[in-house]
N, C-alpha and C positions, 0 to 999 in steps of 0.2 A: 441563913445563907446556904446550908447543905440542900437545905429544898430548890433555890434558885441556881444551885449548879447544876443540882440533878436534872431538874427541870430541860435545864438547857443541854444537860450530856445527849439527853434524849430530845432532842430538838435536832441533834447532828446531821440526819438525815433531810433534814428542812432544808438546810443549809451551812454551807461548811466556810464560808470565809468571811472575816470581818467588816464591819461595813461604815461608813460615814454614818452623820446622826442629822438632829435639824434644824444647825446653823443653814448657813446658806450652800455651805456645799452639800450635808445631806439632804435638804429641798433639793435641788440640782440632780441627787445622785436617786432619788425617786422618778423623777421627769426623765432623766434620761434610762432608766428602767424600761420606764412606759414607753417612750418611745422608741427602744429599737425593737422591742416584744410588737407593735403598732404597725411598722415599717408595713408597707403596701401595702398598706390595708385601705378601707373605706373610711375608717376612723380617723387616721393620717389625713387623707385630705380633706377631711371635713378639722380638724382641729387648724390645718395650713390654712384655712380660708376665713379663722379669726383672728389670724395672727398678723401685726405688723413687719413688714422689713428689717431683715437682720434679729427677730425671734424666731425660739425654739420653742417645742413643751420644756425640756430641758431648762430651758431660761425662764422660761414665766412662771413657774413654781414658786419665786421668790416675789412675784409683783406684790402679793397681799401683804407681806411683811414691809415690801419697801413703801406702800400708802402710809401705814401705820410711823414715818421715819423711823423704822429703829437704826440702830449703830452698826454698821457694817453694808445697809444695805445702799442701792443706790435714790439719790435724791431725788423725793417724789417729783409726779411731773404733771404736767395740768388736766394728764387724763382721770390720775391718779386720787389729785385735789377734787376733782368734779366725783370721782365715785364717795370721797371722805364725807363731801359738803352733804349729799344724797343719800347718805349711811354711816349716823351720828353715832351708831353703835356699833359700827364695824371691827371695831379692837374686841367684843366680848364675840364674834365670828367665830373667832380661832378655836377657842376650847368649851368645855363644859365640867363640873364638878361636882360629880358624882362621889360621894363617898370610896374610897379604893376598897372596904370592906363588902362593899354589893358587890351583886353579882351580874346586874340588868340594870342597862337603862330603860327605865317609863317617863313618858308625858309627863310635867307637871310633877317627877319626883325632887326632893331635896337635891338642888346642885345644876338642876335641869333649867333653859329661860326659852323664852320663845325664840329667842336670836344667837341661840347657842349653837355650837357645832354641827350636832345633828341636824337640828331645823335649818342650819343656813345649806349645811348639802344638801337635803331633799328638795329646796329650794330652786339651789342651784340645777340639780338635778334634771326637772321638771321643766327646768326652761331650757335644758341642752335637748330636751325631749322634743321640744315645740310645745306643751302645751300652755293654752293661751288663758285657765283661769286664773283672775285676780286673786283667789283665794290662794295659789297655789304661789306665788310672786309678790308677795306685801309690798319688797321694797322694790319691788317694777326694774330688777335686774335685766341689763339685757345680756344676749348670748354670746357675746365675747367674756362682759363681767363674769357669767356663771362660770366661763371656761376656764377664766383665771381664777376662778375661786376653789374648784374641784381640782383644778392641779396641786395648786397649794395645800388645802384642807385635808384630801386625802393624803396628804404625807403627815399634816398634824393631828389626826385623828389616831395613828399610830401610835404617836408618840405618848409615852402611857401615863405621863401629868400632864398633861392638855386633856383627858378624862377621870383618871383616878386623883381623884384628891384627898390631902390631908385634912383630917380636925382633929386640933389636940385639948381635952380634956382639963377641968382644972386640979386633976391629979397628978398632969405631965404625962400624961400615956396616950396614945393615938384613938380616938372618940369618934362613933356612928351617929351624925344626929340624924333623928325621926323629921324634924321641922325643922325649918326653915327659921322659927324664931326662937329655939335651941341655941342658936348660934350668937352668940350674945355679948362675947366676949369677956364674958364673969363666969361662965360655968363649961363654954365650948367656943376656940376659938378658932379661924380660919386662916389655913395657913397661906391663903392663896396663891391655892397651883400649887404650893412649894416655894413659892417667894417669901415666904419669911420665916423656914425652917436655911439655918445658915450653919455654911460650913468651914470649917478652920482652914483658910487656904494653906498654912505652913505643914495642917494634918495632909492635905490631898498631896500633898510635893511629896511626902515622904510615902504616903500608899502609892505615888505613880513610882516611884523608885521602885518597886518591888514590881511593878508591872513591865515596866524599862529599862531596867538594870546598867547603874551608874550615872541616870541622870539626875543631874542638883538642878536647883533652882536659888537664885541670890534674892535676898529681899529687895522687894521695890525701892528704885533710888527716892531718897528721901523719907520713907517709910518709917515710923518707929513700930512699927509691928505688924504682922500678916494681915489682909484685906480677909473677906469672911465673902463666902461665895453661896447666893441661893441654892439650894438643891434643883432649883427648877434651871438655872442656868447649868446647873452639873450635867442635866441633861443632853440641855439645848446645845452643850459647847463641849463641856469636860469629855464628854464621854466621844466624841465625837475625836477630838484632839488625842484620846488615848489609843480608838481606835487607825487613826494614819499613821500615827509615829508605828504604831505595830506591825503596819504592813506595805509592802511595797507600791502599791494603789496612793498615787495623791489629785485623781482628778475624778471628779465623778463620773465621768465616760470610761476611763478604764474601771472604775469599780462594777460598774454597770453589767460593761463586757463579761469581767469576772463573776459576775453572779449569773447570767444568764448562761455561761460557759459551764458552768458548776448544774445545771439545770437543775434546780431547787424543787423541791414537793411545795407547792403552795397550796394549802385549801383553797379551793375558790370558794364563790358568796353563791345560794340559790335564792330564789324566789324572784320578784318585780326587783327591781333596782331602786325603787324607791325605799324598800327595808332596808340596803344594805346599810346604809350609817348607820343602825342601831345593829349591825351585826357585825361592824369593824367597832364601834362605842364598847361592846360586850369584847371581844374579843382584847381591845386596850384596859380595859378593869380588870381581865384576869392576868394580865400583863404586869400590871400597876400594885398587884397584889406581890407579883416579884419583886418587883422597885421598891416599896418599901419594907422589904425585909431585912432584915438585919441594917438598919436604921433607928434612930431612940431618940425623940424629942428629949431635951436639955434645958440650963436655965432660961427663964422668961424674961425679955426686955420690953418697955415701952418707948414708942418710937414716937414719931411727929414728920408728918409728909411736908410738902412745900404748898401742900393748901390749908396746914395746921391742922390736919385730919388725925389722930389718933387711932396706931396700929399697935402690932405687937408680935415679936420675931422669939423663934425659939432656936438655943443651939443645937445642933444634932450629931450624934455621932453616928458615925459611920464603922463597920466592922473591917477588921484590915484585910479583906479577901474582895470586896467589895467592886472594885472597878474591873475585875475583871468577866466574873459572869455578869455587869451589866453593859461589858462591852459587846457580850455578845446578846444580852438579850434586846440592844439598840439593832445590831445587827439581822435579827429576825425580826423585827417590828418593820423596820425599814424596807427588806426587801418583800415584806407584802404589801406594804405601801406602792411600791413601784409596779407589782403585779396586778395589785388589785386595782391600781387607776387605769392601765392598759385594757384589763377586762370590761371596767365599767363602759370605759371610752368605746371598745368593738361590741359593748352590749348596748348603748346608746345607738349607735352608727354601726349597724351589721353591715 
């Protein structure tokens, strides 16, 4: 953990204030990034010219999440059902799972699919370009789709378990596999994303105390003992929730302002723009390599889905310093998110 503050002491310059993460309001608070960084530009109306009445970029950040119905978002809708019916794999879109001990994503490496993150931005990509080969458009996306998928994706490609993933070892200790069929769950098992590395929610109430001084938390009514919270939810939510309470920003538009007001050192991306997802993929590994630092797989359960599928979750602990250099290291993953989709967008649409 001294590496991951350090890390971030010297990040200060990147960026100096806390940020939303990527529930629905930090999707929101990437989009609205991008688009006041966008404002007059050529880019702006060509993104207004795929957009329905009464959206934003800002808003449609979250469409890919709300196809998928997750919880929180709003109820798909029959444009929504028609892209799911068309893209039976569009839930594994989102991320990719890369070992968090590499250093590069390749083609065809352990953790990598054809319909993974990367491939579905290049994708995307390609068709906000115009071009017209099949090869380059499998799933015959059109260019609104692609629009809402590169708003979206590029906020979750940031996000440093939607790349870096865990495998834990049947030592208990965090595991590189070589293959693919390594994976096996007798000698390396997957934690996927971070969904079954789980966390003592009664532990996380007491490290947010220390982060927020004086607040409790009552056990859930009914409850006989604390809920257990994925590490990848910690992300997606916890860390997002600790970074609001910390500061006076609770809308993504004002945080937005706030970041662009702070005028941030962002690296931009070189080359075609069809590299960049493997240069924001690298950039979220060595991200991911902070995330799980001072972190430590714990005992082992066996589970059973609602299809009778047999998994298997590990405790984890977490070090008590913990939430707060990765509130800030949400905070600079994010606010390149929102840079980096504006850039692509005016390097698309000069």
């Amino acid at each position: 953990m001294k590496k991951l503050a350090c890390v971030l002491a010297l990040s200060g310059a990147f960026v100096s204030v806390d940020a939303l993460a990527w529930g629905v309001e930090g999707h929101r608070a990437v989009g609205a990034i991008a688009e006041k960084l966008i404002k007059g530009s050529n880019a702006e109306k060509q993104v207004a010219a795929l957009l329905l009445p009464g959206e934003s970029l800002e808003s449609i950040t979250v469409w890919a999440d709300s196809a998928k119905g997750g919880a929180g978002y709003t109820p798909p809708t029959e444009e929504m059902n028609a892209y799911t019916a068309a893209n039976p794999r569009h839930s594994e879109y989102h991320y990719t799972d890369i070992p968090f001990q590499n250093e590069h994503y390749h083609d065809g490496a352990v953790g990598t699919a054809d319909v993974d993150i990367v491939q579905t931005l290049r994708q995307a990509i390609a068709v906000l370009q115009g071009k017209t080969d099949p090869a380059l458009n499998p799933n015959k996306l059109t260019r609104r789709q692609a629009l809402l998928l590169v708003a979206h994706m590029t906020g979750d490609i940031h996000q440093p378990l939607h790349v870096g993933a865990a495998f834990v070892g049947k030592d208990g200790k965090f595991a590189v596999p070589k293959t693919h069929a390594e994976i096996d769950s007798l000698n390396i098992y997957d934690s996927r994303g971070g969904n079954s590395l789980l966390l003592d929610d009664d532990k996380l109430t007491s490290l947010s105390a220390g982060l927020i001084p004086g607040e409790t938390k009552a056990l859930p009514a009914g409850a006989q003992k604390w809920p257990t919270k994925p590490f990848h939810s910690y992300w997606d939510s916890t860390v997002v929730d600790y970074a609001m309470r910390r500061i006076s920003t609770r809308t993504p538009e004002q945080f937005a302002q706030k970041v662009i007001d702070g005028k941030p050192l962002v690296s931009m991306n070189t080359g075609d723009v069809s590299t960049w997802p493997y240069q924001w993929a690298d950039d979220a590994l060595a991200a991911s390599k902070l995330a799980y630092s001072d972190v430590t797989p714990g005992a082992i359960g066996k589970q059973v889905n609602r299809k009778g599928e047999t998994y298997y979750t590990f405790g984890l602990e977490m070090g008590s310093n913990y939430p707060v250099p990765s509130s800030a290291l949400a905070n600079v993953q994010l606010t390149k998110g929102g840079y980096h989709l504006a850039s692509l967008l005016q390097t698309i649409w000069p």
